[in-house]
Steps between C-alpha positions, in 0.01 A plus 500: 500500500432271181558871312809581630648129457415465161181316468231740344315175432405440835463828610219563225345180611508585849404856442152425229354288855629858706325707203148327546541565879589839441199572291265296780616775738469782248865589592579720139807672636648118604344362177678772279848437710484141402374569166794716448722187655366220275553749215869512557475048543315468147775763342753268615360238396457664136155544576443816326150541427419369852729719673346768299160422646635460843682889487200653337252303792715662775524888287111480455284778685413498854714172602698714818866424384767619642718715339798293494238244374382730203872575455572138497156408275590792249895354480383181422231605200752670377760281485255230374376726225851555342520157519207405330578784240200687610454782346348710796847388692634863466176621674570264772788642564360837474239378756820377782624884417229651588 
């Protein structure tokens, strides 16, 4: 809800508490989901290296995501790569090819 009416702010707040929950339960695939959430908050936010982070948390091995939610996850470190001028953003978008 705080997403979709504009305040990433909260939502990140609200979803670090969720994170450490998450991680009590040892629940990757929801832990990579929300990752992949809070990366899309911080980008917002102009939070580029953290959103970074966030998308390459939820891509890393073995976390169960979805593949909407690696869709989503790859879109995002992609778009935050051009952004940052990274120079490995073309093989992020080579990667949401794929």
């Amino acid at each position: 809800e705080y997403v979709r009416t504009g305040r990433q702010d909260l939502a990140i707040r609200l979803g670090r508490d969720f994170t450490d929950w998450l991680r009590t339960l040892k629940d990757r695939e929801g832990e990579a989901e929300l990752d992949t959430i809070l990366g899309d908050c911080y980008a917002t936010l102009g939070h580029l290296g953290t959103a970074a982070e966030r998308f390459d948390a939820a891509l890393a091995a073995k976390t169960g995501l979805s593949i909407e939610g690696r869709l989503r996850a790859l879109r995002g470190a992609a778009a935050v790569a051009d952004a940052r001028k990274d120079p490995g953003a073309d093989r992020r978008w080579a990667d949401l090819a794929r």
